[in-house]
C-alpha positions in Angstrom: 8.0 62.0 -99.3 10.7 60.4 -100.9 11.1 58.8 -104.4 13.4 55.9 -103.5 10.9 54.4 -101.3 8.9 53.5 -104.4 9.9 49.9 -103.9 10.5 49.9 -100.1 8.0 48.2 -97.6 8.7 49.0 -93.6 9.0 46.1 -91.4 5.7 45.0 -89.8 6.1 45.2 -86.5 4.1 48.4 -85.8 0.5 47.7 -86.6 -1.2 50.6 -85.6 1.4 52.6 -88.4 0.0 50.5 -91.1 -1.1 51.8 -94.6 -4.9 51.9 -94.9 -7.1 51.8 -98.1 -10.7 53.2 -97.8 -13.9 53.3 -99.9 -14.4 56.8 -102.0 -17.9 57.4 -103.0 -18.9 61.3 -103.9 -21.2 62.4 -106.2 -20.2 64.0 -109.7 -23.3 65.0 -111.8 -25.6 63.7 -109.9 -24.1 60.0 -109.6 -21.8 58.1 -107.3 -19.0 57.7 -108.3 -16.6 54.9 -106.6 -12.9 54.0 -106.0 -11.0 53.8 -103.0 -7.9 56.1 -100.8 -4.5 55.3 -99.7 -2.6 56.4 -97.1 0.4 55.8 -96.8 2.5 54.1 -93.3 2.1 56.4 -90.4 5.8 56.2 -89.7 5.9 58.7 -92.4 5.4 61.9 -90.7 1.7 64.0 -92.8 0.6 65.7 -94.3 1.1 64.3 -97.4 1.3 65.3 -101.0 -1.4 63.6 -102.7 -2.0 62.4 -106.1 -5.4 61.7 -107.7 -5.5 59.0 -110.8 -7.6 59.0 -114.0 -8.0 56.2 -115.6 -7.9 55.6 -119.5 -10.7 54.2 -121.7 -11.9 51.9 -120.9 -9.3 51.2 -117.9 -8.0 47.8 -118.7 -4.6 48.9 -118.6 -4.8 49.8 -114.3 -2.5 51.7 -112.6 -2.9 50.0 -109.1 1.3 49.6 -109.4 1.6 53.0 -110.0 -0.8 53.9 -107.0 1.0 51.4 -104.5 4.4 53.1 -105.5 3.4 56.6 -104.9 1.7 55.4 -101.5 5.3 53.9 -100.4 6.9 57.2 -101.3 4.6 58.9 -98.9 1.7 60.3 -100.8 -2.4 59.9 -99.8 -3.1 58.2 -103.6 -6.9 58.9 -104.6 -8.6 55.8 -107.4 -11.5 57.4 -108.9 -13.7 55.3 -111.6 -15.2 57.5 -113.9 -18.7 57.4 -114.4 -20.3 54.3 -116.1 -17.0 52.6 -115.5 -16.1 49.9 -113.4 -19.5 49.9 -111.5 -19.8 53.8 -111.0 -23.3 55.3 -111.7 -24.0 56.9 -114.5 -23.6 56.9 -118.4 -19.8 57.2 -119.7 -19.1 60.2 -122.2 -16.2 61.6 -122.7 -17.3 65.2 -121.9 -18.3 63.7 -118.1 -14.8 62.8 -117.8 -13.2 66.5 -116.4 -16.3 66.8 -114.3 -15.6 63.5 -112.5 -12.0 64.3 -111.7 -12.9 68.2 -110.9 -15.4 66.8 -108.0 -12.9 64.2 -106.7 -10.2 67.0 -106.7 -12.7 69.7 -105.1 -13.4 67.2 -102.7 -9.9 65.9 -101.5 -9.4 70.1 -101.6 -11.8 70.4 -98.8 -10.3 71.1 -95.0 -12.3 68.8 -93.7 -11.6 66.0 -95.9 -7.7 66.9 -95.7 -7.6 67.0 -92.0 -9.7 63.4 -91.8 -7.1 61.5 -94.5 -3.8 63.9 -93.9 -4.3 65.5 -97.4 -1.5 68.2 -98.4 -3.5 71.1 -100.2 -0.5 72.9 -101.4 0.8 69.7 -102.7 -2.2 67.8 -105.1 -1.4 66.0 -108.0 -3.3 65.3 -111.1 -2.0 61.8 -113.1 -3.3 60.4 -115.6 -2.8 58.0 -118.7 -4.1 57.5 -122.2 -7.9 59.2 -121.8 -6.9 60.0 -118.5 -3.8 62.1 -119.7 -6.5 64.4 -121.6 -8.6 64.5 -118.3 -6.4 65.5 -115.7 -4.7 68.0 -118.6 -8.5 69.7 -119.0 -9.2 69.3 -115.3 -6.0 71.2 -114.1 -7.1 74.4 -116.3 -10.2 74.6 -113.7 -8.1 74.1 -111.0 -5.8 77.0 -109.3 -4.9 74.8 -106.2 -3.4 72.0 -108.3 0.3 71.7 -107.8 1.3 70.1 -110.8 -0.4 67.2 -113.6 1.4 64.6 -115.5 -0.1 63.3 -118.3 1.3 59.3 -119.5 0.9 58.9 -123.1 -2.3 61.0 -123.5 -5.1 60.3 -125.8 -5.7 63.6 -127.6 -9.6 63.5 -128.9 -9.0 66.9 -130.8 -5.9 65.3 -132.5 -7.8 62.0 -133.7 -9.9 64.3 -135.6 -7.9 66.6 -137.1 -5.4 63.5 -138.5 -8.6 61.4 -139.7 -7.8 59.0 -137.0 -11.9 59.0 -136.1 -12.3 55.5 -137.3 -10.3 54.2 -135.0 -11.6 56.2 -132.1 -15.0 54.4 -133.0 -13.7 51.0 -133.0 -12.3 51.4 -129.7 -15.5 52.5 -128.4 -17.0 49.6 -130.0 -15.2 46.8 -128.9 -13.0 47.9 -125.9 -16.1 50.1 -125.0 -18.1 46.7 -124.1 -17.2 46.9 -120.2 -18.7 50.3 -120.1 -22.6 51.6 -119.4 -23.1 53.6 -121.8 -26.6 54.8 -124.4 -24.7 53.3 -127.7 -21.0 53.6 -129.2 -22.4 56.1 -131.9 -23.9 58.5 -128.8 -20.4 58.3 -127.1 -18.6 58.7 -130.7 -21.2 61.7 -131.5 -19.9 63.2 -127.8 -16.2 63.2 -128.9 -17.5 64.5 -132.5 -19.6 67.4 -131.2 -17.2 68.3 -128.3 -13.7 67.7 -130.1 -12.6 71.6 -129.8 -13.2 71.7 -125.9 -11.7 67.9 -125.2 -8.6 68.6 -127.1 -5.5 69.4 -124.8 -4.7 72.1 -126.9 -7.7 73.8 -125.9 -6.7 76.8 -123.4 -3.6 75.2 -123.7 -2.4 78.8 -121.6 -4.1 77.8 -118.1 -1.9 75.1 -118.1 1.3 77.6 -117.9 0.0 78.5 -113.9 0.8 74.5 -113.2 3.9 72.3 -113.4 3.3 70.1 -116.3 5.0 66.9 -116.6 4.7 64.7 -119.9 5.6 61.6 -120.6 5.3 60.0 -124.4 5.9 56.1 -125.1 7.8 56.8 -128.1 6.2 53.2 -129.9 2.8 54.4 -129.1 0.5 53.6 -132.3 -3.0 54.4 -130.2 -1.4 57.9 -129.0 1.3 58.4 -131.2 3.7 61.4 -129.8 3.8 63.4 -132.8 0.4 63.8 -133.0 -1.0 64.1 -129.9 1.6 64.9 -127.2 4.6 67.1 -128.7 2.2 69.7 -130.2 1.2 70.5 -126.5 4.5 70.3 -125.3 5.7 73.0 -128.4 3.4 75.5 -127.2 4.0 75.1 -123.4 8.0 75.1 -123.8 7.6 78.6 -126.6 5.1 80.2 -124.1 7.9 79.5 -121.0 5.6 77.3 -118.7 7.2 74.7 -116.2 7.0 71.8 -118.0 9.1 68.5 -118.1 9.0 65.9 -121.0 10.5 62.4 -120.5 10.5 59.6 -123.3 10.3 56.0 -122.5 10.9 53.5 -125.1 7.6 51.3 -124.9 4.0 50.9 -126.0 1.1 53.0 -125.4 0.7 51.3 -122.0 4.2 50.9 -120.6 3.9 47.1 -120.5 7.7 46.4 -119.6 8.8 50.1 -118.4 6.1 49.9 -115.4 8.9 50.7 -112.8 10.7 53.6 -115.3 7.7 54.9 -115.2 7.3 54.9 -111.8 10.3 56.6 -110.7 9.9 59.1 -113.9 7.0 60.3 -112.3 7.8 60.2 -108.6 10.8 61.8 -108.5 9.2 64.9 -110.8 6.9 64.9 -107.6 9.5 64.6 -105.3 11.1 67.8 -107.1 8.0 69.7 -107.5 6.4 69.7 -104.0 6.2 72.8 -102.1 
């Protein structure tokens, strides 16, 4: 893998090396959930590190740049839509949202599935932004095998409670919540209410010292803002000694304009942290 290929293409004339993108569809609780799998150009010797992506709520802002990038460098890059989302079974609540990305990750963890796509086991990835920063920050304390999870301006659900920012959680369920299957946006509110202890990234906050943690804050974030809901995580990982990087970009919540910092931010940390 290497980081300075994020914006490198190799020449066409070898076909049969060419990237390929295929369907995913597993089941998580019972439901299918979809997205698709990129490998990257065969010229590139496996296996591969891979990196699995969670999406934020609802997933307007996509990461599909972020996913091509990582594929260039090398990496097997794993698009998961959560369920009720994006025409995944199922009813979205937030407290579905670690299962979903455990499954996927269990999954791609399994020989057989490795072997068929050229997956890495000592070398998966967890990234995630907004609502996805919380998942793959709750998912990795479930999972020993995961190499290392960066989290991209994460949504902290515990946070927006305890700084009385639950109004505005609600809105957003209301309105940008439209494009998602869900019961009501008062049951999928009354999910974060009654589960805000165990969906906060502060919770067990510890498992995360066994991984290498890599954050990354947009330091004009009003939805996320650092302060609130990033640095406290980032104060207890750096007193308790845990591997753990922390990179500011200059930008809204959703990078708009710092897609390619981002980019190589977050590559090269994956570069570096590979075994």
């Amino acid at each position: 893998m290497k980081a300075e290929n994020a914006f490198t293409e190799f020449d066409t004339d070898e076909t049969e090396s060419f990237p390929e993108i295929f369907e995913l569809n597993i089941i998580s609780g019972g439901c299918h959930i979809y997205g698709y799998l990129l490998t990257p150009d065969k010229r590139i010797k496996g296996p591969y590190p891979t990196v699995i992506m969670s999406h934020g709520f609802p997933g307007y802002t996509t990461n599909n740049d972020l996913e091509l990038a990582f594929m260039r460098m090398g990496c097997v890059v794993i698009h998961m839509n959560h369920r009720g989302a994006w025409g995944s079974e199922g009813y979205y609540l937030f407290t579905n949202l670690k299962d979903d990305l455990t499954a996927v990750a269990k999954w791609a963890h399994n020989s057989a599935i490795a072997e068929q796509y050229g997956i890495d086991t000592e070398n998966i990835f967890l990234v995630g932004h907004s609502m996805g920063g919380q998942t793959v920050l709750n998912a990795a304390k479930d999972l020993s095998f995961i190499k290392g999870v960066a989290a991209l301006a994460p949504y902290d659900i515990g946070a927006a409670f305890r700084y009385k920012m639950e109004k505005d959680l609600f809105l957003m369920i209301e309105t940008e919540g439209q494009c998602l299957k869900m019961t009501s946006a008062s049951d999928v509110f009354e999910n974060a209410l009654n589960n805000q202890p165990e969906l906060s990234i502060l919770n067990r906050y510890d498992e995360l010292i066994k991984h290498n943690v890599l954050l990354v804050e947009a330091s004009m974030d009003t939805i996320a803002p650092p302060e609130l809901m990033i640095k406290p995580l980032a104060d207890k990982l750096k007193e308790a000694g845990s591997s753990i990087e922390y990179k500011s970009i200059k930008s809204s919540h959703s990078f708009v304009g710092q897609r390619m910092k981002l980019t190589r931010i977050v590559g090269e940390w994956i570069e570096r942290t590979q075994a």
